[in-house]
C-alpha positions, 0 to 999 in steps of 0.5 A, a space after each residue: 623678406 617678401 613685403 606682405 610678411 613684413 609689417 613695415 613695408 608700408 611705411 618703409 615704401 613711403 621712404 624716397 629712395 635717397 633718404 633710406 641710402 643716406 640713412 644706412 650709410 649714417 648707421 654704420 658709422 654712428 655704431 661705430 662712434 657709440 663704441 668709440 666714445 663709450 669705451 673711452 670714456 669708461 676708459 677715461 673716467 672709470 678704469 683707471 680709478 678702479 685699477 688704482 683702487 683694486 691695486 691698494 685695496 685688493 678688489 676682486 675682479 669679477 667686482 670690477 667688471 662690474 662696477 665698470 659695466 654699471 658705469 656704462 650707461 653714463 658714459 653712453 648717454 655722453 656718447 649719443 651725440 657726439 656719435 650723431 655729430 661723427 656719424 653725420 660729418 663722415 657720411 655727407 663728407 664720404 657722400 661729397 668726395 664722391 661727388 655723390 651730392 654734386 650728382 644729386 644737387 645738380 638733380 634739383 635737389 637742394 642741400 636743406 633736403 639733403 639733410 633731412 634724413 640727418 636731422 629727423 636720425 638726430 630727433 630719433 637719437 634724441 628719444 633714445 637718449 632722453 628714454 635712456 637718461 631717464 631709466 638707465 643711467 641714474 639706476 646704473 649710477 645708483 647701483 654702481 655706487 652702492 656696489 664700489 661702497 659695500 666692496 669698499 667697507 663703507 657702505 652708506 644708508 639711504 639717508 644722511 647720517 651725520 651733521 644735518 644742516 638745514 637753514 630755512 630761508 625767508 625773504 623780507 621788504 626793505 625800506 627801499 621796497 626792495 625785498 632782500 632773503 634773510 635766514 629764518 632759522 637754522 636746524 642742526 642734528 649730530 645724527 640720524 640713524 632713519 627715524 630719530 635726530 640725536 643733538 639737535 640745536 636749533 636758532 630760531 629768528 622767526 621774529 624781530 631779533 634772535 628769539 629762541 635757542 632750542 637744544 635737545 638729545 633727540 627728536 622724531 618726526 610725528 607724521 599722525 600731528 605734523 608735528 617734531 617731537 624734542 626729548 630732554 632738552 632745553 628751551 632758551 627766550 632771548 629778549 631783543 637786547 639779545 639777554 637771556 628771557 626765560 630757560 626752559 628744561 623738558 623731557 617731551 615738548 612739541 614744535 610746529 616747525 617744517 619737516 624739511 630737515 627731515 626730508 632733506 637728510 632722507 634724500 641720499 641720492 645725488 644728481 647723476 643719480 636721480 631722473 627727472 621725478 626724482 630730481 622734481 621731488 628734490 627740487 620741491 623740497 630745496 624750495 622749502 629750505 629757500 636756499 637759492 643756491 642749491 636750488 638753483 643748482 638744481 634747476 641747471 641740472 633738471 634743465 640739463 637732462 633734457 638739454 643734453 639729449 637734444 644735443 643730438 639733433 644740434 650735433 646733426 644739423 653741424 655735422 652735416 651743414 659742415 660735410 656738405 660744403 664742396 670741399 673735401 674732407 678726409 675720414 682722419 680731418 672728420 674725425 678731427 672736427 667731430 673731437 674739436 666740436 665735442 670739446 667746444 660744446 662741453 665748453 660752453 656747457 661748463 661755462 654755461 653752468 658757471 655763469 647760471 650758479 653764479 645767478 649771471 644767467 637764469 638756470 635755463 639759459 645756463 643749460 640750454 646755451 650750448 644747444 642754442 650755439 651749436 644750433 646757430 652756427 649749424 643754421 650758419 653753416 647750412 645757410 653757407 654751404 646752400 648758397 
């Protein structure tokens, strides 16, 4: 197309001629790993399950196909990086064996520069994943779990519908001065068909000593007086002997208690299955439960979706510190690597999530772990291969 009917020749003329060759030679292979890892994984974790089921269950295929194409996206967002790491490792690897960067290096160019073209493609790769983890994957996850449920007769409302637990927290001073979480109260509903709870029992230790037993048929939330409201049921005084005060029987009392059991059993959707404003929201209201450890989780989890994108740019800078180094690599010993790498990243990211529910780490050291590895021993190996 002649330059003056095309609107990116002015910025694509500012591109030194070596970077947009090492850049087209960097497409074709990491198309090529987008289509590898994500077949496999789709392979890996979806068909064999939705073959087993549709065998023992009698799935139409056309519902098959689909749940696996709804599957998708999730093994794609995996896909990103480890297609930027193999794009990265065969190019500079071809580019070495050819003596191509032998030719450009004794040109005065340095390998720092060299990589250039595949670190600024690991920051583009990493706005596409981050857009597509955000907007793709968790709609695709939802959809595909909604789909597979119908087929299967167990469709789920959007909301939990059986046993609601709630253990609200609260954190106290010791002696010491030390400040320990203690449970402040507990909230149990049998059911929840979206507006009322049915069999609730709730144990109340707001003060010194167990204070309180609340037991009731049913009860609703009362958005117009921020307010629960209990129907037909029981109230029962504990005295700090833990002996029986007083017993109270209604047919409508009012409780100023959190609306959070409420909040938590209308939040149906799980983590692959929320972006980062849903996950937020969550977040907001775990904290009102004070359960540090769902919380934590959480936070790991909100940390990762933006830590797993970036794992672009890592991948981009070991792979090509490792292919510019003078010795040669085979398409089938890059391969090899890339695979090694992968595994060893999802490693860590394991052992990273591990140690941060454990509270050995904090949630943003668990997730960020991995990435902070792989970058130094990138630096590690582009240091090495510039001497």
């Amino acid at each position: 197309m002649p330059k003056f009917f095309n609107p990116l020749y002015p910025l694509i003329s500012r591109i030194s001629v070596m970077d947009r060759y090492i850049a087209s030679e960097l497409f074709a292979p990491f198309l090529f790993g987008m289509g590898f890892f994500s077949s496999l994984g789709v392979t890996i974790g979806s068909l064999f399950d939705l073959m087993r089921r549709s065998v023992d269950v009698g799935l139409p295929a056309m519902l098959v196909l689909k749940v696996l194409l709804l599957s998708l996206p999730q093994f794609m967002a995996y896909a990103f990086a480890a297609s930027t790491l193999l794009a990265t490792l065969l190019t500079y690897s071809r580019l070495s064996s050819d003596s191509e960067l032998v030719a450009l290096r004794s040109c005065g160019i340095s390998v720092y520069r060299l990589v250039t073209p595949a670190i600024i493609l690991g920051f583009f790769i990493t706005g596409i994943a981050f857009t597509f983890n955000e907007y793709v994957v968790p709609a695709a996850n939802y959809q595909a779990k909604v789909t597979l449920d119908r087929a299967l007769n167990k469709e789920k409302p959007s909301f939990q519908e059986r046993n609601i637990f709630y253990p609200e927290y609260t954190k106290v001073k010791l002696p010491n001065g030390e400040k320990e979480q203690v449970l402040k109260r507990l909230f149990y509903a049998e059911k929840f068909d979206g507006e009322k709870m049915q069999g609730l029992t709730i144990l109340d230790w707001s003060q010194e000593g167990l204070n309180q037993i609340v037991t009731s048929q049913a009860a609703s939330w009362n958005p117009a007086q921020n307010t629960w409201d209990f129907f037909k049921g029981t109230i029962y005084l504990i005295s700090p002997d833990a002996s029986y005060r007083n017993i109270l029987r209604f047919e409508h009392q009012q409780l100023q208690l959190p609306r959070t059991a409420l909040d938590l059993a209308s939040s149906g959707r799980d983590y692959g299955e929320m972006n980062l404003a849903q996950s937020t929201e969550r977040l907001k209201i775990e904290r009102l439960s004070g359960n540090e450890q769902k919380i934590r989780k959480l936070l790991i989890r909100i940390h990762q979706k933006i830590a797993l994108p970036f794992a672009c740019v890592v991948f981009a800078i070991v792979g090509a510190a490792l292919a510019t180094r003078p010795t040669r690599t085979s398409k089938a010993t890059g391969f090899g690597i890339s695979v090694l790498v992968i595994f060893t990243y999802y490693l860590l990211m394991s052992f990273g999530d591990a140690l941060g529910l454990g509270n050995f780490l904090p949630p943003f050291v668990a997730a960020w772990m991995p990435n902070l590895f792989g970058l130094a021993a990138g630096v590690w190996f582009l240091l090495k291969a510039a001497r």
